[in-house]
Each structure stands twice: as structure tokens, then as C-alpha cells.
C-alpha positions in Angstrom: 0.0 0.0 0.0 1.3 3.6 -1.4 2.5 5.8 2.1 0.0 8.6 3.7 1.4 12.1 2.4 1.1 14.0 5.3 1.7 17.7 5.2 3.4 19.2 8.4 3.1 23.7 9.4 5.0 24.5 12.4 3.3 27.6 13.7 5.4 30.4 15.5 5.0 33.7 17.3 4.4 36.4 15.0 6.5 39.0 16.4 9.3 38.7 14.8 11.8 38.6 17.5 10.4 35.9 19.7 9.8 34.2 16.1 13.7 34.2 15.5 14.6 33.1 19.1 12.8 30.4 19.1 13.4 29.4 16.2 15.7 26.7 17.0 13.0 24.9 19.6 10.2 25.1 16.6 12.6 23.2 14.2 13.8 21.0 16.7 9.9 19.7 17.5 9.2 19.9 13.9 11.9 17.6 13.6 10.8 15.2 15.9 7.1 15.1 14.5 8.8 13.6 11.0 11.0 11.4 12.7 8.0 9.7 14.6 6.2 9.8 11.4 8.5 8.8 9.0 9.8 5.9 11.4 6.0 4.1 11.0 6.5 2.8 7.3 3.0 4.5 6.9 3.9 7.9 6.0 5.5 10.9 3.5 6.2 13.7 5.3 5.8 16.8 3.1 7.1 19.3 5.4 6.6 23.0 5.1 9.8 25.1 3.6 9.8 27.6 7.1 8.4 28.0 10.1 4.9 30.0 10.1 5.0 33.5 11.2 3.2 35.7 9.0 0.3 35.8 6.9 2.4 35.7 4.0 4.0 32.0 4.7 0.8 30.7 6.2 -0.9 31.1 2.7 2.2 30.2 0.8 3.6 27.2 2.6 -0.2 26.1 2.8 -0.5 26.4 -1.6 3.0 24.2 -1.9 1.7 21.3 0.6 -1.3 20.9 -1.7 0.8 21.2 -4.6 3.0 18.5 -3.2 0.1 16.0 -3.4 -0.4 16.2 0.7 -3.4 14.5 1.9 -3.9 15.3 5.6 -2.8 18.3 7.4 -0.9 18.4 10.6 -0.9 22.0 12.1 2.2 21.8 14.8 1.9 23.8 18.1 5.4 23.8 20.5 5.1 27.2 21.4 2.6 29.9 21.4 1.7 31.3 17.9 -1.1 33.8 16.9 -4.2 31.6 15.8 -5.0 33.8 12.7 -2.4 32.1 10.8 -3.6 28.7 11.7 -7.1 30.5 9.8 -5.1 31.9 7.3 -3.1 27.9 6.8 -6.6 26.0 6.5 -7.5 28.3 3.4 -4.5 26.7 1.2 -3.4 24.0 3.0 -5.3 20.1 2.0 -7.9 19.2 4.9 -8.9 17.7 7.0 -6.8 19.1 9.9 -5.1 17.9 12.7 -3.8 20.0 14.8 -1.1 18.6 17.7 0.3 20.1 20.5 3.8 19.3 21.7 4.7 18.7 25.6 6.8 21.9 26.1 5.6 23.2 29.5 7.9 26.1 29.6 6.3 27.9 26.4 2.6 27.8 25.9 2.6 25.3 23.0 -1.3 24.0 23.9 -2.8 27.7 24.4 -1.7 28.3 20.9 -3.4 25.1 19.8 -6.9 25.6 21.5 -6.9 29.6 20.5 -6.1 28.3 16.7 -8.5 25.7 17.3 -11.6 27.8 18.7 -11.0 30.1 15.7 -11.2 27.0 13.3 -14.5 26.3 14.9 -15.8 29.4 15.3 -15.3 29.8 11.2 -17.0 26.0 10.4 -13.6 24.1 9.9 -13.4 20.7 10.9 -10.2 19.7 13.1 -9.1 17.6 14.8 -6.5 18.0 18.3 -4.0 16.2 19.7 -1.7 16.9 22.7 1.1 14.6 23.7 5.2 13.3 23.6 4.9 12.2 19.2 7.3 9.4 20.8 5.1 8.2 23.3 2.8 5.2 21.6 -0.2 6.0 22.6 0.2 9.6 21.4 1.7 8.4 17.9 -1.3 5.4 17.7 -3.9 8.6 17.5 -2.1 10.8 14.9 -1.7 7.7 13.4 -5.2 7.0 13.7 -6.9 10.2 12.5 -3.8 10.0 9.0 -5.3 6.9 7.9 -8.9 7.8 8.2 -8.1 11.2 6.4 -6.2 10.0 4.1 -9.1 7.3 3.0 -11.5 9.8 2.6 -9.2 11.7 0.6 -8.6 8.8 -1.7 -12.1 8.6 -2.8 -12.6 11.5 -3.8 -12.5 11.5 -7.7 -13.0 7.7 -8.2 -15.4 6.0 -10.8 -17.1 2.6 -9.4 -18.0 0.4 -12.0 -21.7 -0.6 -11.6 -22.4 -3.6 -14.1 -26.4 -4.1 -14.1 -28.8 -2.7 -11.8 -30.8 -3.2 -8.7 -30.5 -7.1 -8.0 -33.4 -8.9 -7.1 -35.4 -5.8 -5.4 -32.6 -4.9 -2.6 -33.4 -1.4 -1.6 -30.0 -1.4 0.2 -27.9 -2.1 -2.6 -28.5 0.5 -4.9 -27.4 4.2 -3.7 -28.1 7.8 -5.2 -25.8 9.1 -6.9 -25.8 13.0 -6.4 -25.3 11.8 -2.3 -22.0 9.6 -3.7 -21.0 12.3 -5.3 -21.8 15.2 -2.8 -21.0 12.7 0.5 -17.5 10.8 -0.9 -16.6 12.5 -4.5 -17.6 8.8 -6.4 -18.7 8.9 -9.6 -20.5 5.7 -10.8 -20.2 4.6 -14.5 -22.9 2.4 -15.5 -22.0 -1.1 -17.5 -24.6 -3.4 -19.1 -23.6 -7.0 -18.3 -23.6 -7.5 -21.7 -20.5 -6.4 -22.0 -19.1 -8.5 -19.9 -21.0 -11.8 -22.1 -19.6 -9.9 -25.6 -16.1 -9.7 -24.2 -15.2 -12.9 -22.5 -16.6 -14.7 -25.7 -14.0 -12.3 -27.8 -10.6 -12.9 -25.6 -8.0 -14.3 -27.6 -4.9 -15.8 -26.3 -3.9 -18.0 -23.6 -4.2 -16.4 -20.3 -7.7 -18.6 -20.0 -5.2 -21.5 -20.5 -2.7 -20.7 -17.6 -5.7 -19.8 -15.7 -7.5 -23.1 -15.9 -3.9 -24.8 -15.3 -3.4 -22.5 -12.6 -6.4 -23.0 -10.6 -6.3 -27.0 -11.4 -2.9 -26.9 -10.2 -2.7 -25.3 -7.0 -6.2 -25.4 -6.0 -8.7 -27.8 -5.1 -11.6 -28.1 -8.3 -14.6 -30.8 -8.1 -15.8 -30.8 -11.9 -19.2 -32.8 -11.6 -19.6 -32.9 -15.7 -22.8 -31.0 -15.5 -22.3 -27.2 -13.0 -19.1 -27.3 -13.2 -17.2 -28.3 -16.5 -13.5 -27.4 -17.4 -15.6 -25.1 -20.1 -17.7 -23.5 -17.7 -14.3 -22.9 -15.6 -12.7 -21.5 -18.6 -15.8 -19.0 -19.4 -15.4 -17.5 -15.2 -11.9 -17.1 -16.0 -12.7 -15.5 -19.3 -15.2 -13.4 -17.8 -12.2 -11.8 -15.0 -10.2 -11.2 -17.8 -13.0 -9.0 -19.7 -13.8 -7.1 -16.4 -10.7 -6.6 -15.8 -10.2 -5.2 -19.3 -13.3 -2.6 -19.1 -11.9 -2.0 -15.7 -8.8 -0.8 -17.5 -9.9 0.6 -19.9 -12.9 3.0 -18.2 -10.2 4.2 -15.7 -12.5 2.3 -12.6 -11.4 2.5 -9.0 -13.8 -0.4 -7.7 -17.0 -2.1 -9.1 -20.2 -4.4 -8.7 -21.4 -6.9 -10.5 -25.5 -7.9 -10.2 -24.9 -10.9 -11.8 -28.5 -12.8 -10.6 -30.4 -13.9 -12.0 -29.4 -12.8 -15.4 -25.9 -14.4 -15.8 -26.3 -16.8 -13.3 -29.0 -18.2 -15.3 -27.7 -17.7 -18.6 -24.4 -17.7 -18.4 -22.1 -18.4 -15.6 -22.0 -16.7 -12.2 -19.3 -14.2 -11.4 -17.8 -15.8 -8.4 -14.6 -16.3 -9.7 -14.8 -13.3 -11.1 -15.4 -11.3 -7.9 -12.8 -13.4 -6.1 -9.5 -12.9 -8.0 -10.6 -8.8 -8.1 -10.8 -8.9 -4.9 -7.7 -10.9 -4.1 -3.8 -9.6 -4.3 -3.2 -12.2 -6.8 -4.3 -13.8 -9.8 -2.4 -16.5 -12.3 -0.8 -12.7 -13.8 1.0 -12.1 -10.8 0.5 -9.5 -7.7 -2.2 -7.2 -8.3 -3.3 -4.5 -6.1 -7.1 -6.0 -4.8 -9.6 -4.4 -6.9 -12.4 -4.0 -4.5 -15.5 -5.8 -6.1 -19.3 -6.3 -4.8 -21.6 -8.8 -5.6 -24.9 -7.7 -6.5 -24.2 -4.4 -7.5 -24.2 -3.6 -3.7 -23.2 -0.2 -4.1 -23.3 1.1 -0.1 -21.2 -2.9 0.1 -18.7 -1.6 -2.4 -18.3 1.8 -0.7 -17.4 0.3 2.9 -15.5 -2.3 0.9 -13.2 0.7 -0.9 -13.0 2.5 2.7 -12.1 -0.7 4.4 -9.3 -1.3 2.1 -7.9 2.7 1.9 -7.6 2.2 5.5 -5.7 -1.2 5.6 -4.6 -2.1 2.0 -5.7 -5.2 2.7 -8.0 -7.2 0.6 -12.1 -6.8 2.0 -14.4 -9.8 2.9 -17.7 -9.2 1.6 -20.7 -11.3 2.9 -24.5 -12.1 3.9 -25.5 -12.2 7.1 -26.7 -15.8 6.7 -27.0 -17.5 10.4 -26.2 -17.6 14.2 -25.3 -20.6 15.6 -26.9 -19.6 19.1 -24.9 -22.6 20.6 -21.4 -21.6 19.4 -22.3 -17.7 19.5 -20.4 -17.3 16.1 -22.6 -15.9 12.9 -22.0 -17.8 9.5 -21.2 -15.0 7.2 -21.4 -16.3 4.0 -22.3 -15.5 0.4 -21.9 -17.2 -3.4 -19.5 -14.2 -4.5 -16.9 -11.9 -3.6 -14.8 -14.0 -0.8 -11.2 -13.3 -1.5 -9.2 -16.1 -1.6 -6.9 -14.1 0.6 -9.0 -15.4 3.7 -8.7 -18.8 3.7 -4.8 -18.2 5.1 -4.4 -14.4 5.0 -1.6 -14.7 3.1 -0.5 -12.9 -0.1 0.6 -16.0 -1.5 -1.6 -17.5 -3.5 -0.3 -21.4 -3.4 -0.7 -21.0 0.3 -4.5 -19.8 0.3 -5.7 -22.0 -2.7 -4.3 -25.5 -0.8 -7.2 -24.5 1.2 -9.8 -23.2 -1.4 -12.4 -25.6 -3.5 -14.0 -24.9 -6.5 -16.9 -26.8 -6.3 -20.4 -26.8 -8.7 -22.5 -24.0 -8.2 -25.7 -24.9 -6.3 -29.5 -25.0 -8.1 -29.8 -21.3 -7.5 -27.6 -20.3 -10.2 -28.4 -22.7 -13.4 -25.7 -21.3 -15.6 -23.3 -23.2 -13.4 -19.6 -22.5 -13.0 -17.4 -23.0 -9.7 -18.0 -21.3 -6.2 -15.4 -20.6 -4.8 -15.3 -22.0 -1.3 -13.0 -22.1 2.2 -13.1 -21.1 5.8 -11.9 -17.7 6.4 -8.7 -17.8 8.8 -9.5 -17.0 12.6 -8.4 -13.5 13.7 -9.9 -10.0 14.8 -11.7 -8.6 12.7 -13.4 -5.4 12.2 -16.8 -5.8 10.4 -18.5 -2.5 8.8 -21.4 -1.5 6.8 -22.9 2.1 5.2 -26.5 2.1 5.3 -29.0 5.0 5.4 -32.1 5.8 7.6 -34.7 8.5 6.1 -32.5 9.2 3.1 -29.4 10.0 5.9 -26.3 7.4 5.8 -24.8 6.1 9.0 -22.0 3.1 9.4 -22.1 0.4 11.5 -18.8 -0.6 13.0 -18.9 -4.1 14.7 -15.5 -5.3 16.9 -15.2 -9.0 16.1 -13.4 -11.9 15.8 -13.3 -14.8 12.7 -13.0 -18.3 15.2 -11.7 -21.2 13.9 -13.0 -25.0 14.5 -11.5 -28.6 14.1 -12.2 -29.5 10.1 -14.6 -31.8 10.8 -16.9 -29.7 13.1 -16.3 -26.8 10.9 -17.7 -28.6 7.7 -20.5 -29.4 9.4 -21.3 -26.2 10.4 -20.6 -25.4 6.7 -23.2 -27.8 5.7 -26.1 -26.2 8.0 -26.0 -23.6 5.1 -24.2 -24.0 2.1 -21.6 -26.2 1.6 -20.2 -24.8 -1.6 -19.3 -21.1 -0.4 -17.1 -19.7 1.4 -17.7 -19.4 5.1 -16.5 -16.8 7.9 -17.2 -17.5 11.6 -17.2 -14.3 13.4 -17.9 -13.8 17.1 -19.3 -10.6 17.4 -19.1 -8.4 20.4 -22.5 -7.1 20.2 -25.3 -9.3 21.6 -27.4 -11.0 19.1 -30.5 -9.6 19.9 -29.3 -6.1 19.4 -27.5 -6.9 15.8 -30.5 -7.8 14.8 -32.8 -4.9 15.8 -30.3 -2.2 14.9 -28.3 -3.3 11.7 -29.5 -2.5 8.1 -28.2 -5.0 5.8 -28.1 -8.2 4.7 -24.5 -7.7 3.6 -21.6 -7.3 6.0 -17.7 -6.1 5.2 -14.9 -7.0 6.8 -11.0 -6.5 7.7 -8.3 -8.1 10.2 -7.7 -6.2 13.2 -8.8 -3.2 15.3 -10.0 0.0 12.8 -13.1 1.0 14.9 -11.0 4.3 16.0 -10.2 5.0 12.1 -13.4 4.4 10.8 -14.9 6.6 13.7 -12.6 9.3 12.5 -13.6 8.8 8.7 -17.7 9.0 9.5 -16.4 12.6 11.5 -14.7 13.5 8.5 -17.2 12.7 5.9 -20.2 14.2 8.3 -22.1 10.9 8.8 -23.7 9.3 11.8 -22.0 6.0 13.2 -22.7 3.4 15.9 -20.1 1.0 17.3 -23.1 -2.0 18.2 -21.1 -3.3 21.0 
């Protein structure tokens, strides 16, 4: 994943002697603050040419952090500075704003901060504060926290998602407007008939379908049944990955979703393979970055998908809501499409995750056959997330959780109370059953390894939306 840019203004007295002898101090904290940073593996520091103690620089050091591709603002406090240039710094410089004191007793570093912050909030910009030693962890794990939220947000604005089809068997919650996509995240949508998809995969020449089929037969686990699931019907899934992935390329698209049913998994093939290997690091090419891709044209599913993987670079599980196994308190999430590979091992290997993924025959729901793509999702915390509105208004729902792994046998049976032939994910939710239930807003749920409630706390503050932590 490509490093935060994080664009730093030391503030300063503005009388100009008091400016010049403390100079020294101001550079010295400054100094610090990219060290910390730059020490994460996380972050580009794009620091400001001088010291901030006029108008003058405030406007012009703000214009060359933008211009240096900055996505997140730090405004740096040590010693006491006048707050209008703060003001003046939030005109030029890239938002959203964090603003940090430095522990510097002797100079009133933090009265600076909180009079530049008042001002900021008297005059409607959002900011953010933090006080603290940058080298203490705790102090460093909430700039850190508040960089990779910003920066996510900042990343979607001016992406195109992909939408192939429409409104999939009348879901409400998968099809978003999009004047709020635009106005809300800065997404554009492009729409895509499905037909394209047909038209194209029947067109590829060459022989990536080839080392695709040998690929998959080779390191992965397929269960042709001569009727579902053929070595032809394989070939058309892999065909039909390599035409998305063309339009993808060709239409300049950030992230997609597919509808799929019942149109092509009736008449064609399903997209499950499809919507696996986009969403995975990997494919028979090679690395790839992890295209983030919905089933069901789920648009508010692809959005929390594209958030989830700003934040961690990590590929995004995507998911129904399908069952809770009351006496193991673990919810089967599981779903014909979109299950990364990734999860069976978490690993960005690919020989090590598809030793433990089966392509088996699609199920009678889908009678234009092809290969699910199944496995158990590796056991971990996880952080499980969904955008969904209320009265036209969206909110998130952030869920701490964990995936829980069981002996094979037990966890094939489990497997079997639903659907044998998908993937499965086990999760262990911290929030009570009864209350999931009553207060969340989808059939879909998104997930990624580890803790990101505080960062996607910070991105539904930055983008202005409601969120509840169910809990």
C-alpha cells in the first residue's frame, strides 16, 4: 500500500523577535514530528519550507503542501503562535486538519493550539486535536489514527465505481443515489450493461484462460461434476475476469459491482470467480493491487468495501449475514460471491490460500453453473463494517469482532447447516445478538483483520455521517 502524504506547518510567534529566538526549539519539535512519522512505514512527510509566522507564509507554505500532493494536514503547536495564521493555513493548505500540541511546559505550545482551534471552529472548519510526547505510543497510535482515516476519505474523492447491471433482485439497500455519492465521498459511478461482460469474455483471444485453468487446477482444489461445473464453464469464469478486468482498465475504474443474478447466473455463468480474484492480491498474472468488487451491485457494500481497504490495503471480505449458531455464538457469514481467496490463510501467496480453497459446482440457484469458490476464512480479529442509510441520511455500522476457527470436521459441518459450496466466515461478534439484529441494516456485511473502529470513527467525522459501534 502507497504511504499517507502527510503535510506538516509549524506555527510560530508572530512577532518577529520571539519568532527568530525560538526558532531553534520550533525546528527541533518539527523535527521530531517527522521522525516519529516517518519511522512508521506508513507515512510521507511533506514538510513546510519555514516555520509559520506571517500571513504571508501561512498562505504560501499552505498552496506548496497541496501542490506537493499532501493529503492530511498536521498543524504543529510547541510554542505559542497567533491563531489567525492557523485560519489563514486551512485556506490553502489540504484538509482535514489535525492539529497537535507538543509537551513543552515552559512555552505555551497547547494555548496556541486551543486559540487556533476555537477560531477554526468558530469559522466551520473541521479539526481535529492532539496533545502529547509524538514518541510516546499512545500519542503516535492517535495521529496515526486520524492520518489513515483522512487520508481514506481523501482517496475517494475522484473515483469511478463500476456498476455492471442494476438493482439485484429488489434490494433497496444495494442501490445508492448518486448525487449523495458524489456530494458525500466525491464517487462517480459509471454504468456497465452486463452484456459487456458476455460480448467480451466470448472475444478474448490468447492463452491467459489456458494458464488460468492450469493455474487454478494446479494449485487449488476443483470438483468438476460434468454437468455445473465443467472445465468449459471454468474457462468462461476465467474469461469473464479477464473482460472485467479489461473494461476495468480501460474505463479508468477505482472499484466495481457486479448484479450478476439472476441474469448471468442463469444464462451464463456466475461471477464468483470473477469477484474473487478482483478482490484478491493475486491472480495467475502475478501481484495485483485488490480491486475491490461487490456482488450484487451492492453499491453502499462496495463503498465500505473501498473505505475498508484505503484504511488497511488489505483485501475486503464481503458477505450475507446468513446464520447464528446460538450454541457456538459465532454468525455464519457467508455468500456465493466476492470471498477473497486471501482469507482462507491471509496470506499474499496464493499457493498457500488455494491448498485450502475448493472450486466446487455451483448450487441450483444459479443454473448457468460454474465454480463457487469456497474455504473457511482464517480465525483472527476482525473489524466488520457497513454504510446504510435511515430517512435518506447514511450512518456506518462498526462491529469489533473476531473470525473463530473449528476442528475440520466440526467446521464442515457447520458449513453444511447452510451451504456447503461457499465460502464461510465464523465471526464472534461483540455485540449481543438480539441487538444486531434490531439495529443493523443489511443483509451484507464487510470485513477486515484487526482493530479499525478508532479509524473508521474518524472517517464518518470527517465525511459528516452518523456511526454506531453496536457493542
Amino acid at each position: 500500500m502507497r504511504k499517507k502524504k502527510v503535510g506538516i506547518m509549524t506555527f510560530s510567534d508572530g512577532r518577529k523577535f520571539v519568532h527568530e529566538e525560538l526558532l531553534k526549539m520550533n525546528q527541533s519539535f518539527q523535527s521530531r514530528l517527522v521522525k516519529a512519522l516517518e519511522a512508521t512505514g506508513e507515512v510521507e512527510v511533506v514538510a513546510a519550507d519555514e516555520i509559520v509566522w506571517t500571513s504571508r507564509l501561512a498562505r504560501n507554505e499552505g498552496v506548496k503542501l497541496k501542490q506537493r500532493g499532501a493529503e492530511v494536514t498536521i498543524l504543529n503547536f510547541a510554542i505559542w503562535s497567533f491563531p489567525h495564521l492557523a485560519v489563514v493555513a486551512t485556506q490553502f493548505a489540504p484538509d482535514p486538519f489535525l492539529l497537535f500540541s507538543n509537551v513543552n511546559p515552559k512555552y505555551p505550545g497547547m494555548v496556541g493550539m486551543l486559540a487556533s482551534a476555537g477560531a477554526l471552529d468558530q469559522i466551520g472548519v473541521f479539526n481535529v486535536r492532539v496533545s502529547g510526547d509524538i514518541e510516546q505510543p499512545a500519542v503516535l497510535a492517535k495521529v496515526l489514527s486520524f492520518i489513515r482515516a483522512a487520508a481514506a476519505v481523501n482517496r475517494l474523492k475522484g473515483e469511478t465505481f463500476g456498476l455492471f447491471g442494476g438493482r439485484p433482485m429488489g434490494m433497496y439497500t444495494a442501490v445508492s443515489n448518486l448525487d449523495d455519492w458524489r456530494m458525500i465521498f466525491g464517487v462517480d459511478v459509471e454504468h456497465i450493461d452486463q452484456m459487456e461482460i458476455v460480448r467480451r469474455a466470448q472475444l478474448l483471444q490468447g492463452d491467459r484462460v489456458d494458464r488460468g485453468l492450469s493455474w487454478l487446477e494446479r494449485y487449488g482444489n476443483v470438483h468438476y461434476d460434468g454437468k455445473q461445473l465443467t472445465p468449459e464453464k471454468l474457462k468462461l469464469q476465467i474469461r469473464s475476469y479477464c473482460a472485467v478486468r479489461e473494461i476495468i482498465a480501460e474505463k479508468g475504474l477505482n472499484f466495481v459491482g457486479i448484479k450478476a443474478q439472476p441474469e448471468l447466473t442463469d444464462n451464463f455463468v456466475t461471477m464468483d470467480v470473477t469477484e474473487a480474484f478482483l478482490n484478491d492480491p493475486y491472480d495467475w498474472d502475478g501481484p495485483h493491487e485488490p480491486i475491490v468488487a461487490s456482488t450484487e451491485a451492492d453499491m453502499d457494500g462496495a463503498m465500505t468495501m473501498e473505505i475498508l481497504k484505503h484504511l488497511s490495503g488489505e483485501p475486503v471480505l464481503f458477505a450475507d449475514v446468513r446464520h447464528y449458531n446460538a450454541e457456538e455464538d459465532v454468525w455464519d457469514l457467508c455468500n456465493s460471491g466476492s470471498h477473497a481467496t486471501y482469507y482462507a490463510r491471509r496470506s499474499n501467496d496464493p499457493e498457500v490460500n488455494l491448498k485450502n480453497v475448493h472450486f466446487y459446482p455451483e448450487s441450483f440457484y444459479f443454473p448457468g453453473g460454474g465454480a463457487s469458490v469456497a474455504h473457511i476464512a482464517k480465525a483472527g480479529k476482525v473489524t466488520i463494517a457497513r454504510l446504510a442509510r435511515r430517512n435518506g441520511r447514511y450512518w456506518m455500522a462498526i462491529i469489533p469482532a473476531e473470525f473463530i476457527e473449528f476442528p475440520p470436521e466440526k467446521a464442515q459441518k457447520m458449513a453444511e447447516a447452510t451451504s456447503p459450496e461457499w465460502p464461510h466466515a465464523f465471526a464472534r461478534m461483540q455485540v449481543p445478538a438480539e441487538r444486531f439484529l434490531a439495529e443493523y441494516d443489511s443483509n451484507h456485511c464487510h470485513a477486515i483483520y484487526e482493530d479499525w473502529v478508532e479509524e473508521l470513527v474518524w472517517v464518518c467525522k470527517i465525511l459528516g455521517i452518523d456511526y454506531k459501534i453496536l457493542v
